[in-house]
Backbone as a ProteinNet text record, in pm:
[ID]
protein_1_A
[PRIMARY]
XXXXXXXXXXXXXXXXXXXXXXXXXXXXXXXXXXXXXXXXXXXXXXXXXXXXXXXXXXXXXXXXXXXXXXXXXXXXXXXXXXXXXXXXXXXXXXXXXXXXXXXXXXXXXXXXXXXXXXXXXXXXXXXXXXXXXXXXXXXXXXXXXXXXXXXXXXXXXXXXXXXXXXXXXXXXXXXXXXXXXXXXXX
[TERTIARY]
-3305	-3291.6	-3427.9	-3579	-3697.5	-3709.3	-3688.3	-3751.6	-3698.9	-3567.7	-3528.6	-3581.8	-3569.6	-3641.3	-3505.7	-3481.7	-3340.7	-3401.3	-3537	-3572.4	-3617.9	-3580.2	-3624.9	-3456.2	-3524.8	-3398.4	-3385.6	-3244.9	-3175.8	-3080.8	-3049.1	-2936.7	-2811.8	-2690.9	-2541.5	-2509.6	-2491.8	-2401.2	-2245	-2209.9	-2035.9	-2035.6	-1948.9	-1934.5	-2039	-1981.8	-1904.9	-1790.3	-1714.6	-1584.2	-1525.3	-1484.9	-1428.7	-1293.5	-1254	-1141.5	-1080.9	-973.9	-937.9	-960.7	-933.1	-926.3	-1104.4	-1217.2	-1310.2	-1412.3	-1342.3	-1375.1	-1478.4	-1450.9	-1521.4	-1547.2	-1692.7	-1701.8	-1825.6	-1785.5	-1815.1	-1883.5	-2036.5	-2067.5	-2110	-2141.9	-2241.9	-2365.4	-2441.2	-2600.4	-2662.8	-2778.2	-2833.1	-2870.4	-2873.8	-2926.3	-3012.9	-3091.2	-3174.5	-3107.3	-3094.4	-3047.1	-3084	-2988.4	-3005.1	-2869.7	-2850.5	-2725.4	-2744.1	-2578.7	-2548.5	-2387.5	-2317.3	-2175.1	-2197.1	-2270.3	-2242.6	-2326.5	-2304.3	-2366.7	-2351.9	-2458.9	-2468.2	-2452.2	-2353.3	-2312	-2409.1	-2503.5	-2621.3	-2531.8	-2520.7	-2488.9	-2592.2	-2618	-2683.5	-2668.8	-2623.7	-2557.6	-2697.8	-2737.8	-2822.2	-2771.9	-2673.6	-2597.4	-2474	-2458.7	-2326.6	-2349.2	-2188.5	-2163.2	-2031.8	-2020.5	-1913.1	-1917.6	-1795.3	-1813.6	-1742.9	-1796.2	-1740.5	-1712	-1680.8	-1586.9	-1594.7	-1727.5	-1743.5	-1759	-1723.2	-1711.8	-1551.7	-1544.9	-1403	-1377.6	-1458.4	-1419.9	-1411.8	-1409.5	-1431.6	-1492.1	-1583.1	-1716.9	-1748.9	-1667.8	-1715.3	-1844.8	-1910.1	-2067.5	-2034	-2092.4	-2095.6	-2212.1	-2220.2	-2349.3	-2357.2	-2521.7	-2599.5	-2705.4	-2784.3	-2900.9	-2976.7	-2971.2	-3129.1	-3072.6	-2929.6	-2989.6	-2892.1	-2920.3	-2903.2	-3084.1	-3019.1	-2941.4	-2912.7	-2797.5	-2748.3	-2681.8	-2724.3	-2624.7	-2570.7	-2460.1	-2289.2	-2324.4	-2358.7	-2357.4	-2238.5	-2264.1	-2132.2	-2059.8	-1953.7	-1847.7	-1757.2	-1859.3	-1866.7	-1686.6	-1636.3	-1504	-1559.4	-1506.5	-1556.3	-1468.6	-1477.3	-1374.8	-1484.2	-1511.1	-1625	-1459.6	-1505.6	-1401	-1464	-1404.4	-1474.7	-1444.7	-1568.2	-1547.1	-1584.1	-1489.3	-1479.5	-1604.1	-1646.5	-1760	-1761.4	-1855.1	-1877.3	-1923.9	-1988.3	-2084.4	-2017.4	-2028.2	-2013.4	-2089.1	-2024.5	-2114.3	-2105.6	-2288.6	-2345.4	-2369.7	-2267.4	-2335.5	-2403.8	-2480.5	-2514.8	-2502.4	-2426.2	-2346.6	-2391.7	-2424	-2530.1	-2464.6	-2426.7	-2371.3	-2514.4	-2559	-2674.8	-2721.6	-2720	-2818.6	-2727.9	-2688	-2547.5	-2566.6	-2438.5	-2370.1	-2317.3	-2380.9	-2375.3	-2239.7	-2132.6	-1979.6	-1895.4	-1915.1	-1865.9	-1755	-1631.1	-1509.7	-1498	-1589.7	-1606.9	-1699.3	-1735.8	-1776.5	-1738.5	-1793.6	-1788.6	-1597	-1563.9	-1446.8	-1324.3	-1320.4	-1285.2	-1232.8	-1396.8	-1409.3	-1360.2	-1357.7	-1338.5	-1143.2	-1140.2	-991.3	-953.9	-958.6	-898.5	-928.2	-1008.5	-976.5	-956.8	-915.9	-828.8	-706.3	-624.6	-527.1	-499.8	-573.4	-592.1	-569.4	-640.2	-642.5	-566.6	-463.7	-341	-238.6	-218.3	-102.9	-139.7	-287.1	-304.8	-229.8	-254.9	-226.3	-98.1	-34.5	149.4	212.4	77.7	211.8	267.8	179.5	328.4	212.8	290.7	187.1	225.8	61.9	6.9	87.5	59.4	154.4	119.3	195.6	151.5	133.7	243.5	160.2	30.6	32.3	-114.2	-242.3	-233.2	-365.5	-357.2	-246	-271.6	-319.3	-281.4	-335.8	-456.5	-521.4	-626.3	-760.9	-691.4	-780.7	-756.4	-653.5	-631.2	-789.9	-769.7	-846	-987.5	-1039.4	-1156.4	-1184.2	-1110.3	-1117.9	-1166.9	-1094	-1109.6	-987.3	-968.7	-812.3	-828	-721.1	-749	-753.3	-811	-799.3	-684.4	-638.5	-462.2	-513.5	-518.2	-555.7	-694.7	-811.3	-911	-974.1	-941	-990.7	-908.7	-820.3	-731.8	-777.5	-866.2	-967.8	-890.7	-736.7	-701.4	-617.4	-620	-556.9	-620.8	-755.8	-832.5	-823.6	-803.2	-821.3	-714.3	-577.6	-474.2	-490.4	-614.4	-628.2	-652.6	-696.2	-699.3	-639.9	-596.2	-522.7	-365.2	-263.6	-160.5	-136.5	-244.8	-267.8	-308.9	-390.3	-427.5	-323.9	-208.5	-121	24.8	-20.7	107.5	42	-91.2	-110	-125.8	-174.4	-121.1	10.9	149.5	265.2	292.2	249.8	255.3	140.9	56	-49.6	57.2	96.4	139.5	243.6	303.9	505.4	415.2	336.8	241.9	243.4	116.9	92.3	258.7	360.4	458.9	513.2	515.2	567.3	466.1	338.6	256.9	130.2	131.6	-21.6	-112.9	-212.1	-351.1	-461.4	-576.9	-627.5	-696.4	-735	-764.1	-651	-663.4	-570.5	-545.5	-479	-511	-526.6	-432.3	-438.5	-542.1	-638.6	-733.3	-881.9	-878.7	-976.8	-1019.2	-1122.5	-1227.7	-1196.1	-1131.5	-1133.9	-1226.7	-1320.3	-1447.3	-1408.4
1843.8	1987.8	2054.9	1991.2	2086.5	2078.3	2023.5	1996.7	2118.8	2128.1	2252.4	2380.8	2473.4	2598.2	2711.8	2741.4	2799	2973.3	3005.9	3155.6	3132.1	3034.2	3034.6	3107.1	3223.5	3266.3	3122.1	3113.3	2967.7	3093.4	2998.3	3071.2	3072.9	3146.7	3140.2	3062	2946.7	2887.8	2885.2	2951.7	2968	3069.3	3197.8	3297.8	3438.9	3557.4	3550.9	3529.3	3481.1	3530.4	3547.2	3715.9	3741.3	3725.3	3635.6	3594.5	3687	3673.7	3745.7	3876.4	3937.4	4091.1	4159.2	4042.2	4055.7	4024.5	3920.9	3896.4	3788.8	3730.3	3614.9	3591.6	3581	3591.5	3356.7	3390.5	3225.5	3200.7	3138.9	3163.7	2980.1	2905.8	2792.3	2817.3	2791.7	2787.1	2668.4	2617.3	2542.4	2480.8	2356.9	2239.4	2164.5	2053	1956.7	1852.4	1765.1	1666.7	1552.9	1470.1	1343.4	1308.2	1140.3	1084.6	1064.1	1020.6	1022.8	1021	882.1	881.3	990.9	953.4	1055.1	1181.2	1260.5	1381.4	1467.1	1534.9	1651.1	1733.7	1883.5	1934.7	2044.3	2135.1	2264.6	2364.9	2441.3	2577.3	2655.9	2778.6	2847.9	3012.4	3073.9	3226.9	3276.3	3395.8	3455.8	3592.2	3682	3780.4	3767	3835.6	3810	3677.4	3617	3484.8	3436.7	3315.4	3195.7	3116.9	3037.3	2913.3	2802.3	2685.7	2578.2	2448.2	2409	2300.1	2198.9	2084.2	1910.8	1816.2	1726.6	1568.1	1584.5	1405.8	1397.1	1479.2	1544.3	1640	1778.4	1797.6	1955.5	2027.8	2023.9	2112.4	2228.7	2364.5	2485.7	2497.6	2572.8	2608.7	2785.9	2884.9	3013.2	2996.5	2981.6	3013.1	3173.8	3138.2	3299.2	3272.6	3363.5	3371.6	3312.5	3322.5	3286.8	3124.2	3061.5	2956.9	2842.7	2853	2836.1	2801.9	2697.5	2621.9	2505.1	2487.8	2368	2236.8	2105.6	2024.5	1930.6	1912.5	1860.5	1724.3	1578.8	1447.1	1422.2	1322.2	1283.2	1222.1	1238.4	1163.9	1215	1314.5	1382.1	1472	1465.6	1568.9	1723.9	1779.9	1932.3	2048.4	2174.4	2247.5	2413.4	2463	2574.7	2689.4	2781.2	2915.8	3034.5	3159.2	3257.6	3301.5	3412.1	3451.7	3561.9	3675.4	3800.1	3879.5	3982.8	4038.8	4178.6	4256.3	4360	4361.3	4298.7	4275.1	4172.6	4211.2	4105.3	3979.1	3892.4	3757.4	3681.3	3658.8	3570.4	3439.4	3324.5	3168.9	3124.5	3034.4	2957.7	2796.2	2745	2617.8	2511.8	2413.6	2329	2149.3	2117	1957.2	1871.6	1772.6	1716.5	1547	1487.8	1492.7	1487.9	1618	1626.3	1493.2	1477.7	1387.6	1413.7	1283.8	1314.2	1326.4	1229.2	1290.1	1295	1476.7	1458.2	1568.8	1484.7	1520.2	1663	1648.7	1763.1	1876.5	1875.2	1971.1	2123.2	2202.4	2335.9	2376.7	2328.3	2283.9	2310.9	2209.8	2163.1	2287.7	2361.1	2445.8	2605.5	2606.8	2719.1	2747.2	2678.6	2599.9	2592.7	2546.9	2561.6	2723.4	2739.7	2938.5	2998.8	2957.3	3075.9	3045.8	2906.2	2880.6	2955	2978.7	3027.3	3147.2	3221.3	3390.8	3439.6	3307.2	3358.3	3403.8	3275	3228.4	3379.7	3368	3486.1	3626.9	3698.7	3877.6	3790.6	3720.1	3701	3689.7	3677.6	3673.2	3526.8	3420.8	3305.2	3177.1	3056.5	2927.4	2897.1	2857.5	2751.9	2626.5	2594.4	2488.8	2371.6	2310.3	2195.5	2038.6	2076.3	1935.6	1959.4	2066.5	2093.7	2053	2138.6	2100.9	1933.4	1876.6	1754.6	1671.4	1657.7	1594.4	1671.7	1791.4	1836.3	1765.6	1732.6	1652.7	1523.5	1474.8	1317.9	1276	1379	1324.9	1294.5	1361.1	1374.4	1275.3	1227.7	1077	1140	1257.4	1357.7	1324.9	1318.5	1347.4	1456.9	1497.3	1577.1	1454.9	1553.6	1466.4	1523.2	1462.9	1468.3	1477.1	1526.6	1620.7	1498.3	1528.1	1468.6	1463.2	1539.4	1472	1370.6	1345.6	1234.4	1101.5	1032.7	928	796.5	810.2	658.9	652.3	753.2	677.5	635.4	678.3	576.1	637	495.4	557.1	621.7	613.6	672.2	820.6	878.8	1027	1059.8	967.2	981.7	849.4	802.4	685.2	764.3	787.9	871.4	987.2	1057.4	1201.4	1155.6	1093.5	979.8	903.6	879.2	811.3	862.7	1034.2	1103.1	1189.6	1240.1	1310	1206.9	1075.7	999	1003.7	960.9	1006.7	1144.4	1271.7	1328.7	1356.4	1316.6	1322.8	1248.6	1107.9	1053.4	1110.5	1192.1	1256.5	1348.3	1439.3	1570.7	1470.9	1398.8	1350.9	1282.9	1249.7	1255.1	1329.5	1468.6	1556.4	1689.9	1584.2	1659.9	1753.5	1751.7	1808.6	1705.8	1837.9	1750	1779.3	1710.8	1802.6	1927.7	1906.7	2069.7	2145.1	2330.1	2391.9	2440.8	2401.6	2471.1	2618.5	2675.3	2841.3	2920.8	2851.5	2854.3	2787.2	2748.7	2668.6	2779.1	2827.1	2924.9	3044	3079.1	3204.2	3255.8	3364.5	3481.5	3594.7
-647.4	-659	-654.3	-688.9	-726.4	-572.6	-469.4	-339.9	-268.1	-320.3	-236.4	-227.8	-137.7	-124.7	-96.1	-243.8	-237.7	-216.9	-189	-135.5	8.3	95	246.7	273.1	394.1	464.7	594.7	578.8	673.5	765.3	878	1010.7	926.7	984.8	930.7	1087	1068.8	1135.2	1173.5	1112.5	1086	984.4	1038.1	907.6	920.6	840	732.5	744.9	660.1	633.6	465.5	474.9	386.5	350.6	243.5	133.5	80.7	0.3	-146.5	-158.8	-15.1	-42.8	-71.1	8	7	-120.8	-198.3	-320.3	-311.1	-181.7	-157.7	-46	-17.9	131.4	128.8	280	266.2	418.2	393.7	515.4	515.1	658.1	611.7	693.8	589.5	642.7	705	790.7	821.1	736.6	718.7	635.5	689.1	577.3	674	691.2	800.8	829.2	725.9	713.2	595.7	630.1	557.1	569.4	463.4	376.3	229.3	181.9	108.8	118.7	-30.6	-125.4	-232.6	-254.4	-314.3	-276.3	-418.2	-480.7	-558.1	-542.4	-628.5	-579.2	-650.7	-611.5	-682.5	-676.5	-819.2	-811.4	-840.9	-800.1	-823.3	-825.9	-919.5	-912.5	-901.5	-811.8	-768.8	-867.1	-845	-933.5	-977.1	-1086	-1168.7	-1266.6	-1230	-1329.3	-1284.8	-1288.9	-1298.6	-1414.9	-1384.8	-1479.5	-1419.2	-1487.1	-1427.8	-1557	-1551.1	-1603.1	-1562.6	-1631.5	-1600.9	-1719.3	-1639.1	-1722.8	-1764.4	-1846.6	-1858.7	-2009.1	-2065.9	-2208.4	-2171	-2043.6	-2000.5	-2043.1	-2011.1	-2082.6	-2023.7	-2050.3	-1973.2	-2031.5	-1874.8	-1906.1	-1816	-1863.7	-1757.6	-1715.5	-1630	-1494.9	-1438.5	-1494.3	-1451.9	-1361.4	-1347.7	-1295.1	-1389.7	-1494.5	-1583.1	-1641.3	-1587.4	-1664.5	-1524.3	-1375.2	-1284.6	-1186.3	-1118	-1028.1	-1179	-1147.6	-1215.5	-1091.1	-1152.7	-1021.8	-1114.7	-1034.4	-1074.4	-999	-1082	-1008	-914.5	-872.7	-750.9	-846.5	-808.5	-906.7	-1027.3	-1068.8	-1195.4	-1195	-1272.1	-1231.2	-1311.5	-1202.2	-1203	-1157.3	-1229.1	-1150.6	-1164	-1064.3	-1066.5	-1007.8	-1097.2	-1128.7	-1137.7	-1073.7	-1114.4	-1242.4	-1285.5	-1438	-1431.5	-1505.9	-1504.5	-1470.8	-1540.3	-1514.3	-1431.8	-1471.9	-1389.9	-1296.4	-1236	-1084.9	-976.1	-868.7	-785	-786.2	-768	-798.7	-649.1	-640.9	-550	-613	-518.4	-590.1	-388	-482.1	-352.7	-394.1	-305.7	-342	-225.9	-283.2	-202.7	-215.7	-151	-143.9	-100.2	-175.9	-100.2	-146.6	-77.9	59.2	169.4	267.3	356.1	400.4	477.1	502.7	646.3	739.4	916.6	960.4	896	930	770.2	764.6	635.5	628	583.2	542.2	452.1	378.8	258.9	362.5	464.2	506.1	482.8	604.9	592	700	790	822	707.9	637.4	514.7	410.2	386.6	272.1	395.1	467.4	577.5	519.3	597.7	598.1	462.9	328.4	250.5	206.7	188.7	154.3	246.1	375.7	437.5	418.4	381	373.5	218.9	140.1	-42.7	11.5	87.6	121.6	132.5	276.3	316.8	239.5	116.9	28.8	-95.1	-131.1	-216.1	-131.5	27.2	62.1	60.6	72.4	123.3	-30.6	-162.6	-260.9	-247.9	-239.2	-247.8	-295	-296.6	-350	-215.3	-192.9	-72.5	-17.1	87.3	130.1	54.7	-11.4	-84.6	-40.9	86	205.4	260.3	277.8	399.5	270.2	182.7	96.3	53.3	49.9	8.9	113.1	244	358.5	384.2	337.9	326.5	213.5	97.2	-10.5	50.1	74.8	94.8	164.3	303.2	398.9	350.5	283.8	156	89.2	83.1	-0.9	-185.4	-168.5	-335.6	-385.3	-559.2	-607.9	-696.7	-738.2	-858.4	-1028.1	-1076.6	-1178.5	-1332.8	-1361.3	-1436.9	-1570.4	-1650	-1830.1	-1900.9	-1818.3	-1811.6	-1946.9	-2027.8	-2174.9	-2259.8	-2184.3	-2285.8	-2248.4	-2328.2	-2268.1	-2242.4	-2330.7	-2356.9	-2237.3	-2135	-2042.1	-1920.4	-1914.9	-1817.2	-1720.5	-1625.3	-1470.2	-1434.2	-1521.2	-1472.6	-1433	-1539	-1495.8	-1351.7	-1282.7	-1123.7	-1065.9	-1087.8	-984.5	-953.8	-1081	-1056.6	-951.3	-1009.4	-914.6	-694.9	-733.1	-623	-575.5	-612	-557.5	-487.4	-602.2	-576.9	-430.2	-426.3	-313.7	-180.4	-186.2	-87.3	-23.7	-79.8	-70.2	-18.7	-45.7	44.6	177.5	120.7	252.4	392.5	337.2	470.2	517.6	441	429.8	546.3	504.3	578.4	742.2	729.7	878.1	971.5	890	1000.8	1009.5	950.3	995.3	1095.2	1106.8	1245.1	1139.4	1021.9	968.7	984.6	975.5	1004.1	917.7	869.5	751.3	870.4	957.5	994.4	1029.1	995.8	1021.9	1139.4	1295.7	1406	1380.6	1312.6	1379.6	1292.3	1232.8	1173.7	1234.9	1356.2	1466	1499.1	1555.1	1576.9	1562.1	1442.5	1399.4	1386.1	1412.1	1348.1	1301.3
[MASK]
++++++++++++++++++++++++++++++++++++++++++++++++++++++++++++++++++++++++++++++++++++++++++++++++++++++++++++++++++++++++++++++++++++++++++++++++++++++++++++++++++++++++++++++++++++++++++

């Protein structure tokens, strides 16, 4: 994280695109090239505030400006949420050391909040095959009431076993983790 130079202006490679009734806009920037199966995830709120939620005791922390960039190890279970507030909030969210073919890409994160955007202006819950053949492909699970320690790995093997099951139900019925009618949208 000290190596980085989170005040260099970088290109927008893909984006903007505004979410949630403009609540959230999501662009990806140029990175430096590196290869890497695990990866840290840097937050850093520039204005406003979030919060996020890590390890297996759930440990909310609110993230500001003054006590940001924070990074989330690989592995680590985590859930980053917005948090109320009067200001619009800028995070800058950094996966690293990227990764030359990586699943968790910008693709990935494109694609799941426009599929969130959609399901949010229509009023309805998200397709629940598509996001699961969407995480499957990720090689991500969710993780199942992560402070209850005595059950182990079950907190992600279960959850992991149930979105497999539909991941594969998804791919024969023709999903894919990318969304076509979501392919070069601007």
């Amino acid at each position: 994280m000290a190596d980085f130079d989170w005040e260099r202006e970088r290109d927008v490679i893909r984006g903007p695109f505004p979410f949630f009734d403009g609540t959230m806009i999501f662009e990806l920037l140029d990175v430096d090239a590196s290869e890497a199966t695990w990866q840290t995830e840097t937050f850093n709120v520039i204005q406003g505030e979030m919060a996020i939620v890590t390890g297996w005791k759930e440990e909310e922390k609110i993230l500001r400006p003054n006590n940001t960039p924070i990074d989330v190890k690989p592995m680590l279970p985590h859930t980053p949420y917005c948090y109320g507030g009067d200001e619009d909030t800028i995070v800058l969210i950094r996966a690293h050391p990227a990764a030359e073919n990586d699943p968790l890409g910008a693709v990935f994160f494109e694609h799941l909040f426009r599929l969130l955007d959609e399901a949010h202006r229509a009023k309805k819950v998200p397709d629940v095959i598509q996001v699961m053949v969407m995480q499957h492909a990720t090689d991500s699970a969710l993780i199942m009431f992560p402070s209850v320690s005595w059950l182990g790995s079950l907190r992600w093997q279960i959850p992991w076993l149930f979105q497999g099951a539909l991941a594969n139900l998804g791919w024969l019925l023709g999903y894919t983790p990318e969304i076509k009618r979501f392919m070069h949208v601007d």
